[in-house]
Each structure stands twice: as structure tokens, then as C-alpha cells.
C-alpha positions as CSV (number, residue, x, y, z in Angstrom):
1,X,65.8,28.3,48.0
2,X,66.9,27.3,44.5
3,X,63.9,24.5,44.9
4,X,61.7,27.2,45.6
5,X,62.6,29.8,42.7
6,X,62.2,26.8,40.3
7,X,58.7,25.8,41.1
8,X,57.7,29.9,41.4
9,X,58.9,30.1,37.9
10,X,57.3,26.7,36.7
11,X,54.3,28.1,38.6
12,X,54.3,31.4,36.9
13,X,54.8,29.5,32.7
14,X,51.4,27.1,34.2
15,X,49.2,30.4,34.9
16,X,50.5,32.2,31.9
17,X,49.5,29.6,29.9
18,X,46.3,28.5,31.7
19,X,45.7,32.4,31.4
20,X,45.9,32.8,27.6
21,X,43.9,29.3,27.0
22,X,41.2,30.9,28.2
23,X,41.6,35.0,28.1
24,X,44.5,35.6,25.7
25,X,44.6,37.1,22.0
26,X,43.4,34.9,19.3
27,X,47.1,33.9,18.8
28,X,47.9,33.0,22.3
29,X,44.8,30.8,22.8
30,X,46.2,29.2,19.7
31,X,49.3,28.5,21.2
32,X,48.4,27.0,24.6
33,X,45.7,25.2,22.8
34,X,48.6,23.7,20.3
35,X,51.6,22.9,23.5
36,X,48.0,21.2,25.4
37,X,47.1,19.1,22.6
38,X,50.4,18.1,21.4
39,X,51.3,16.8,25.1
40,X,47.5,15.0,24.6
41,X,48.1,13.8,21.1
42,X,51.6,12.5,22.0
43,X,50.4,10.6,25.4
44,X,47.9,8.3,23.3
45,X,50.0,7.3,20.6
46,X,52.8,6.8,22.5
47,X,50.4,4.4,24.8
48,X,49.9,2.3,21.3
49,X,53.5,2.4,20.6
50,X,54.6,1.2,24.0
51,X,51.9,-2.2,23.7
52,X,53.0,-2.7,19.9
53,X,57.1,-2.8,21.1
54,X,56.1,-4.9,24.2
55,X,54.4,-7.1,21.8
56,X,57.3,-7.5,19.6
57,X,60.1,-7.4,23.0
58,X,58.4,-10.7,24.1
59,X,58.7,-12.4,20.4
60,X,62.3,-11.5,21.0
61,X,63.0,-8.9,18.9
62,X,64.8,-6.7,21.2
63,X,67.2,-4.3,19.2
64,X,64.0,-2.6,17.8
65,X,62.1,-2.7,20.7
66,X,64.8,-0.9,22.6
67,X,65.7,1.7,20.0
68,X,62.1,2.6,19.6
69,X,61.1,3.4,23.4
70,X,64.6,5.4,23.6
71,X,63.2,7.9,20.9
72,X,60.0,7.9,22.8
73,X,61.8,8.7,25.7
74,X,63.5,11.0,24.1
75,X,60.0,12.8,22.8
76,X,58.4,12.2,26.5
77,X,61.4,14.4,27.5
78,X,60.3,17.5,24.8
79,X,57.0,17.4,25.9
80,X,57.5,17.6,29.5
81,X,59.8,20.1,28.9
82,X,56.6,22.2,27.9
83,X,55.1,21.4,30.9
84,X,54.6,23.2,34.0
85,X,55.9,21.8,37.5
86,X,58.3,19.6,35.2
87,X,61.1,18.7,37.4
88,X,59.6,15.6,38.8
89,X,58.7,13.8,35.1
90,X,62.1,15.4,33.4
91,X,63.8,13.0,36.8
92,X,61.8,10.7,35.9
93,X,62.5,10.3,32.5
94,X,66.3,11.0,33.0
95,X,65.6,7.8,35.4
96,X,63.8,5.8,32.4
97,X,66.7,7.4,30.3
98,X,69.5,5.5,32.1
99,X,67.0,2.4,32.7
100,X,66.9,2.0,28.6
101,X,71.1,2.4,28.5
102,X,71.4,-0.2,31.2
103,X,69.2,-2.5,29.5
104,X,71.5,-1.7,25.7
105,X,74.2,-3.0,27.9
106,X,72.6,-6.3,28.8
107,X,71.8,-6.6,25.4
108,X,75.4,-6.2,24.3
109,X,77.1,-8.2,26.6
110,X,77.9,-12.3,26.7
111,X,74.8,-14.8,26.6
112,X,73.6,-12.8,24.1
113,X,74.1,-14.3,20.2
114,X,73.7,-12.6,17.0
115,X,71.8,-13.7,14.0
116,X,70.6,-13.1,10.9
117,X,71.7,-10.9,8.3
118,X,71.1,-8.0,10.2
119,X,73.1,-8.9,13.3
120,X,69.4,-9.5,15.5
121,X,70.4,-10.2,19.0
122,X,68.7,-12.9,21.1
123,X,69.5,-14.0,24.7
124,X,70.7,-17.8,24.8
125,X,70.9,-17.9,28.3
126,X,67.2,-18.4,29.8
127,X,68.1,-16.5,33.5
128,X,69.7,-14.0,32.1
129,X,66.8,-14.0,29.0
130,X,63.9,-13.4,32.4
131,X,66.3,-10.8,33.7
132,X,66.0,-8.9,31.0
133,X,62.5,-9.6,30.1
134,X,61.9,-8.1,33.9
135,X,64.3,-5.3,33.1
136,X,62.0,-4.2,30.0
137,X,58.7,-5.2,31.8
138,X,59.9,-2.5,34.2
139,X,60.5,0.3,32.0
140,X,57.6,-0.4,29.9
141,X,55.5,0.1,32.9
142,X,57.4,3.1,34.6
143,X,57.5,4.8,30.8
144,X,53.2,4.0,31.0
145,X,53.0,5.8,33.9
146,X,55.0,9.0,33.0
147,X,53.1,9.3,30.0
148,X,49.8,9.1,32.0
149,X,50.9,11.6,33.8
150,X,52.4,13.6,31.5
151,X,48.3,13.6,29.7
152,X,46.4,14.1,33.1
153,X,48.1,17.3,33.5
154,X,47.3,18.4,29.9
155,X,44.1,17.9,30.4
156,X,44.3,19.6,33.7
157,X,45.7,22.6,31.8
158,X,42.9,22.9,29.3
């Protein structure tokens, strides 16, 4: 029943907006123009983002890498917020959420040395190294996917 009431309400913010995108005051076209574009605008350059960190995880620099898709995460999570029907990419980015934590972990525990001035971390042991070169393979692909989706229904909106 809850399930229900939740998707009615998600259903009803959807045709509001869809509504004043297209037959709304000056204002409200604005608006629903602005949340539709911002979820567009974020989608893409979070794309580039994901390919340059990926790019920079494989050379080994991990710390970075890591930090950077958390606050993308953390922006996926804002946006989809905006959304309608959200419930399925805000559980999937709560699952990304505790995929990026787990991977931290890895990264803090033993096998892994620090060097460098700035206390860089990088993974001596080569199984445990692919383990977490799969682990960040993963969420680099499931983080892809909610942000495609996260832009198809954007554009679906407009």
C-alpha cells in the first residue's frame, strides 16, 4: 500500500512537471526546463568524469579516483532526487553508495603501502591489486548505467 502511495505521488511531481514544461506560466516552463536540463547537463559530464578517473584508477592512483566518483555519487543522488519514479535509481545509488565504502576499506586495509609525500596508496599484493581493479571496474560500470538512465528519463520528460 505504502509502495503504492509512493509511486502515485512520484507519478503525480512527473505530470506536474511534464504539465508545466509544456502548458505552464512563463516561470514554471522555466523551472521544469531548468530541473530537465540540469539532470541532462549532469549525465554527460559525469560520463567524461567517470572515463577520465577510470583512466587514472588503472595508472594506480586510487585515493583520487575513489574520492571523485563518491562526490559523483553523491550529485547522481541530488539529481535523482528531482526525478520522478526515483525509488529504483535513489536504491541504486544507495547500492553504488556502499559499493564505493567497501572499496575505501580495501584500500585502507593490509597489502596496501603508502607512498609519497602525500601518503598515495598502492596495492603490493597483485590478487588482491585485480580484486580491487574488479571491484572498481564494477562500480564504474554500474555508476555508467545509472547515469544513462538517470538522462533517458530527462529527455523523456522534455
Amino acid at each position: 500500500m505504502l509502495r503504492s502511495l509512493i509511486k502515485l505521488g512520484l507519478f503525480l511531481v512527473a505530470g506536474i512537471l511534464v504539465y508545466n514544461y509544456f502548458f505552464g506560466t512563463p516561470e514554471e516552463k522555466a523551472q521544469s526546463k531548468e530541473i530537465f536540463t540540469d539532470i541532462k547537463n549532469l549525465t554527460r559530464s559525469a560520463v567524461d568524469l567517470v572515463k577520465a578517473e577510470k583512466q587514472k584508477f588503472d595508472e594506480g592512483k586510487y585515493d583520487d579516483a575513489v574520492d571523485k566518483i563518491g562526490g559523483l555519487i553523491e550529485n547522481l543522488k541530488g539529481k535523482a532526487e528531482k526525478l520522478e519514479n526515483n525509488r529504483e535509481l535513489l536504491d541504486q545509488i544507495s547500492a553504488l553508495q556502499q559499493q564505493q565504502r567497501s572499496l575505501e576499506t580495501k584500500l585502507g586495509g593490509p597489502g596496501v603501502e603508502s607512498y609519497g609525500d602525500e601518503g598515495k596508496r598502492i596495492v603490493t599484493d597483485s590478487a588482491q591489486r585485480r580484486e580491487i581493479e574488479e571491484d572498481w571496474k564494477t562500480l564504474v560500470e554500474k555508476t555508467e548505467r545509472v547515469m544513462q538512465e538517470m538522462e533517458q528519463r530527462a529527455e523523456k520528460g522534455q
